[in-house]
One Martini backbone bead per residue (centre of mass of N, CA, C, O) as a GRO file, in nm:
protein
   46
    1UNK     BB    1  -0.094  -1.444  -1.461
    2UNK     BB    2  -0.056  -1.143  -1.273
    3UNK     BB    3   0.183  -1.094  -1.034
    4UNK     BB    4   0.068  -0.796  -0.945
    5UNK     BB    5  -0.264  -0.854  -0.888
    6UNK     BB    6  -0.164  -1.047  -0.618
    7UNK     BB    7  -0.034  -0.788  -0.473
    8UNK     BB    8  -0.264  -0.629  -0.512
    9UNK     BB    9  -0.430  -0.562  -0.194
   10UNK     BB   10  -0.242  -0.649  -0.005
   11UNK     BB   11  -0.134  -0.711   0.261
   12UNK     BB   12   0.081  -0.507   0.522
   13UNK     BB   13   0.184  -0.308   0.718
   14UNK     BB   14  -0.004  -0.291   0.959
   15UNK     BB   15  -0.261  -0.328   0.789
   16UNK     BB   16  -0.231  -0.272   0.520
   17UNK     BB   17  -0.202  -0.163   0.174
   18UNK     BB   18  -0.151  -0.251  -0.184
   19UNK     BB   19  -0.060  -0.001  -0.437
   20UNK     BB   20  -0.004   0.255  -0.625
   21UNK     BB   21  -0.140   0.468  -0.455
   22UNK     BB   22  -0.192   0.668  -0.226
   23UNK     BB   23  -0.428   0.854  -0.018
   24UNK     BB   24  -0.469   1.140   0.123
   25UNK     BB   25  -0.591   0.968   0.381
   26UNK     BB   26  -0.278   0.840   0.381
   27UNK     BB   27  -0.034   0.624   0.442
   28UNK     BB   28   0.300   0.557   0.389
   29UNK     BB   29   0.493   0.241   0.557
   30UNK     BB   30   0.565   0.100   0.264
   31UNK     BB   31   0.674  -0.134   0.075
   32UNK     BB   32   0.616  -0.332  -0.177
   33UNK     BB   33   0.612  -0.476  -0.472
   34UNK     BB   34   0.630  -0.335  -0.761
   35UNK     BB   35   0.642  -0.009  -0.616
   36UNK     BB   36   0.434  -0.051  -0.421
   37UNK     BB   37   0.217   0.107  -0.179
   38UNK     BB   38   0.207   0.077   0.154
   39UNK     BB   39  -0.150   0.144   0.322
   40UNK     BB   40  -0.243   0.360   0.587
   41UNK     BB   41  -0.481   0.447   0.756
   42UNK     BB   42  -0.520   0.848   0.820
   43UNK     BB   43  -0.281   1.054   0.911
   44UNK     BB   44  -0.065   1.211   0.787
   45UNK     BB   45   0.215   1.280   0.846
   46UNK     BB   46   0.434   1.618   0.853
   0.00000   0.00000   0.00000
């Protein structure tokens, strides 16, 4: 098993998501491990 696949789309920072990279309607707000980035729905910030 793929210990990378266990933490993609893990939850994370305040109801985040562990992505390989944020989506532009979201914000990184954490890092995962394997430099996965904690993603939170919403409006990044300016």
């Amino acid at each position: 098993m793929n210990p990378l696949s266990s933490e993609l789309y893990r939850r994370c920072y305040k109801n985040g998501t562990c992505r390989l990279e944020c989506f532009g309607s979201e914000m990184l707000v954490a890092y995962c491990m394997f430099q996965l980035e904690c993603c939170l729905k919403g409006n990044p910030e300016p």
